[in-house]
N, C-alpha and C positions, 0 to 999 in steps of 0.2 A: 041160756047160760053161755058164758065165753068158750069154757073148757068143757071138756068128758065128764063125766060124772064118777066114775070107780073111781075111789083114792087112790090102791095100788100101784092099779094099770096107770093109772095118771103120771104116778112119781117117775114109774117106770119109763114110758114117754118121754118126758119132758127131758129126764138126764139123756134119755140117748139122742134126743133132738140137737138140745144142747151141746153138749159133747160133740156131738157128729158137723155140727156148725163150726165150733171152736177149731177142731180139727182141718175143716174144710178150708176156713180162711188163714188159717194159722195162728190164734189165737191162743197165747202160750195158758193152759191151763195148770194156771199154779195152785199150790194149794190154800192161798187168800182166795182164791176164784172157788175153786171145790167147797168151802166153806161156806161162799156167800149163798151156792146155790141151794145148798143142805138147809140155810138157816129161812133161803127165800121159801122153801119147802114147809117153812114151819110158821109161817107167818100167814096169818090169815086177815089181816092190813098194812099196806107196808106204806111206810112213809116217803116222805118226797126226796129225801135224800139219801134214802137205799135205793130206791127205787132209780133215779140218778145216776148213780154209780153202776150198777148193774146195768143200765139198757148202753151208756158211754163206753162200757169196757167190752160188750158183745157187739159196739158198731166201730168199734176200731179206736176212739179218740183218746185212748189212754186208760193206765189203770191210777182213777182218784179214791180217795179218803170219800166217805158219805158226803161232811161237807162243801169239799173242794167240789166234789163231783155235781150238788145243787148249785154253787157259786156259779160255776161251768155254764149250764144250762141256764139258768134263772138269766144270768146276763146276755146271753143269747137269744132271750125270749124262745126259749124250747118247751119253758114251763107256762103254769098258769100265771096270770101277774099275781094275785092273791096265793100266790103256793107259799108256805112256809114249812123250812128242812123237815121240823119232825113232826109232823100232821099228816093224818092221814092220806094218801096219793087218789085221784079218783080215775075211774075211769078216761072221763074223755079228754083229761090232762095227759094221762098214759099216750093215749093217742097222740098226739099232740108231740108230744118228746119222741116218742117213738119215730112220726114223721120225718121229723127235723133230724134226729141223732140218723136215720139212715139216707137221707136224703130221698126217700120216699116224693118224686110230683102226685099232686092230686088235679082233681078236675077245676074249672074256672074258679068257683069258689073258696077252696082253699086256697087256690094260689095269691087270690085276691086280699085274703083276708089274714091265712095263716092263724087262727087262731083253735083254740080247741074244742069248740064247736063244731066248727065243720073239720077238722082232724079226725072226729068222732064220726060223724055222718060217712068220711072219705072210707075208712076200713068197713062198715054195715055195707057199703055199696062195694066194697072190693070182697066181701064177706068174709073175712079175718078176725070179725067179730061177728057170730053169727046167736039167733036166735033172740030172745028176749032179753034185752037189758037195759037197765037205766043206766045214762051216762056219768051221774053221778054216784055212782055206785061204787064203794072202796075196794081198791083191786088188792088181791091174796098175791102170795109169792107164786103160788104155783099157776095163776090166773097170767101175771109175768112173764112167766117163765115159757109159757105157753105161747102169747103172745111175740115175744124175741125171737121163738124159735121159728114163727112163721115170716117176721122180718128178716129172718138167716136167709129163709128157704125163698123167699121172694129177691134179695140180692143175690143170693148163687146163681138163679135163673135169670136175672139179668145179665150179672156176669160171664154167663156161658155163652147169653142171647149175644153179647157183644165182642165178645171173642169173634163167633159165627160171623157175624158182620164183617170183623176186624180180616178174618183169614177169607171172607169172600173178598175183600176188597185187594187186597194183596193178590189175591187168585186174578183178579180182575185187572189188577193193572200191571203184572208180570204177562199176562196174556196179551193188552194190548202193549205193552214194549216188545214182546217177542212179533206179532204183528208188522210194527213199525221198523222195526229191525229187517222184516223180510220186505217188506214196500220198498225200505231204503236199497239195499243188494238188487233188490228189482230193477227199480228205477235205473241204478248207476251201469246196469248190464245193459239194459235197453239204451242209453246215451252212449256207450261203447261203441256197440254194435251197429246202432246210427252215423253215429263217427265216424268210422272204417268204411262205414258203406258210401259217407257223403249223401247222407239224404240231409237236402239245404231246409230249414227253415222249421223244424222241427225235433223238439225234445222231450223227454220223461222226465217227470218233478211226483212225486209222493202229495197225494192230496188225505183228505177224511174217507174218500171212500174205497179207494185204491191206490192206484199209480196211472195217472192220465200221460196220452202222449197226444199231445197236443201239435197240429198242425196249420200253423200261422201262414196268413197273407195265399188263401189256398185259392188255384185257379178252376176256374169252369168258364164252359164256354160260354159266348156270349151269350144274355138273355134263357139261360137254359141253367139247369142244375148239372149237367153232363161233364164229366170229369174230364180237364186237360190230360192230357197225356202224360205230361208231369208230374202229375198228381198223380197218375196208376200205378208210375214205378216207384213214390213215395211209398205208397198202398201196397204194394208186391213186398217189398223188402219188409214192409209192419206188419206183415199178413205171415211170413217168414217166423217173425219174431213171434209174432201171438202159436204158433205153430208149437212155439216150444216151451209155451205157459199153458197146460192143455186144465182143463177143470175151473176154469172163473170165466164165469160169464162177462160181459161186457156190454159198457154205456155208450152210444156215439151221442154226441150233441151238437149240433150248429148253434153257432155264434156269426152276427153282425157288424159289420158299422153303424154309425148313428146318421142313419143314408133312410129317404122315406117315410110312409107312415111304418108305425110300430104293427099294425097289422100285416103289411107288407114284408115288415123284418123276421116276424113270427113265421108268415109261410117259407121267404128263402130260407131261411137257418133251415126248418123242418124238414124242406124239400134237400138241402144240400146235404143234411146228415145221413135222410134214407139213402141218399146217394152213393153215399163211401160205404154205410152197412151194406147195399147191395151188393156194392165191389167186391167189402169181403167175405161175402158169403161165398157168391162166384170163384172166387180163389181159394174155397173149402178152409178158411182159417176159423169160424164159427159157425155154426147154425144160425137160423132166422132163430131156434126157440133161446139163444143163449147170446140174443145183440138186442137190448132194448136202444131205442131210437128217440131224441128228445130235440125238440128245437128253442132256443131261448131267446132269439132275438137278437137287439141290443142291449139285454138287460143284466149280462154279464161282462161288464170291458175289463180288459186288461191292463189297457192304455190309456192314452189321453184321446179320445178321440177329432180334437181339434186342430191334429196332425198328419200329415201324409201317413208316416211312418207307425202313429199310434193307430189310426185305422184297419191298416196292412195288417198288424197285430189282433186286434179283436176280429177282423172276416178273416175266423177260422174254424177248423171241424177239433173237438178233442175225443179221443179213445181210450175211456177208463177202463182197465181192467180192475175185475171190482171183488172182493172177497169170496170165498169159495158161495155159491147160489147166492150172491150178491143180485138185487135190481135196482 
């Protein structure tokens, strides 16, 4: 059967279901409504155009007349094509309206077809109809009444599910603005600070995974990954600064010109960035467990490489500081 069996307890149920739905979506329960549901109480077939009007005014679409309320649905294809107002409502036509009046998706098949066939099959499988029943089968008021109120309780539970979403998402993107708010403060304190100091050829820009400070056109000695001297007091005064961002780990990466084979590019970059992480480990600005080391080659340019100047640009090391246990 659809429903409980005790008449009582049944009538009992279904007004507090009801009711309690009405209330929840705010659905003004007047007493054209209180009546309909007393009389769906006493109907043991209901036709297509009470039946109609009832499921349209519990999914929100208005309160119609019986037959406005078939018109409504019929032209929409909510109903069976063969439904006519006062004959009896059947089952998997119910379905069917139901579907559609809540905007209930079903699986491939209903979506494909929409018809009330598989409308029917879609509630047995969501088990909203559950146990033994012919689809054809003429549905009671309280069979209705029963059924609506499980459409309430299935859109409430959407409705709350998407809330949750709605205020994760908001949580989520207030989170990464306050983020990018502090990268930004970051960044523009570290280009200060570089400023003042005059370290040439190097600045902070706010990236996706931190705040890199990126040191362009960087010297070593010849033939060797071995840091010019120029480069250390670069390195000193960033090692200073990392000094007073204590808790984010940090990326170094070497970058290339478009100079040699590409195997070739892969080891310098790799070799020139353990290089400066060694530096500043040496100058106690990070641990080894809190500098991961990456080399890329020339596979990230900045510039044009078909230029003195664009080259100077890409053979460079960058220094991401990177979100709290950021790698």
């Amino acid at each position: 059967m659809v429903v409980i069996n005790c008449k009582k307890t049944k009538v009992v149920f279904f007004l507090v279901v009801i009711s309690m739905a009405i209330m929840t979506f705010s659905i003004p329960l007047s007493a054209q409504t209180g009546q309909r549901m007393e009389r769906l109480l006493g109907e043991t077939a209901l036709s297509w155009a009470l039946a109609a009007s009832f499921v349209l005014e519990a999914a929100d679409h208005g309160n119609f007349s019986n037959t406005e309320a078939f018109s409504f649905a019929f032209e929409r294809n909510w109903l069976p094509k063969n439904a006519v107002p006062e004959e009896n409502a059947r089952l998997n036509g119910i379905s069917l309206l139901l579907m559609e009046s809540f905007s209930l998706k079903g699986g491939i098949m209903y979506s494909l077809f929409k018809n009330s066939h598989f409308a029917y099959r879609e509630l047995v499988y969501r088990r909203i109809i559950q146990g033994r029943t012919d689809p054809d089968m003429h549905v009671s008021g309280d069979e209705l009444l029963f059924l609506t109120g499980k459409f309430l309780s299935i859109r409430e539970a959407e409705e709350e599910r998407a809330e949750r979403v709605r205020l994760l998402a908001d949580e989520e993107a207030q989170r990464l603005a306050r983020e990018r708010a502090e990268r930004e403060a970051m960044a523009r304190e570290i280009n200060i600070q570089l400023e003042a100091q005059r370290v040439a050829d190097t600045t902070a820009r706010v990236t996706d995974t931190g705040v890199t400070i990126s040191l362009t056109n960087i010297q070593f000695l010849a033939n060797s990954a071995e840091l010019a001297e120029s480069e250390r007091a670069k390195l000193r005064e960033i090692a200073r600064i990392l000094g007073t961002i204590p808790d984010r780990n940090i990326l170094v990466s070497g970058h290339t010109a478009l100079a040699g084979t590409r195997a070739a590019q892969q080891r310098t970059s790799l070799e020139r960035a353990r290089s400066v992480a060694n530096y500043l480990i040496s100058l106690g600005a990070r641990t080894s467990a809190e500098i991961t080391v990456r080399g890329y080659g020339a596979d990230q340019p900045v510039a044009d490489n078909s230029t003195e100047e664009g080259m100077a640009q890409n053979r460079r090391v960058e220094i991401t500081i990177l979100q709290t246990g950021g790698r």
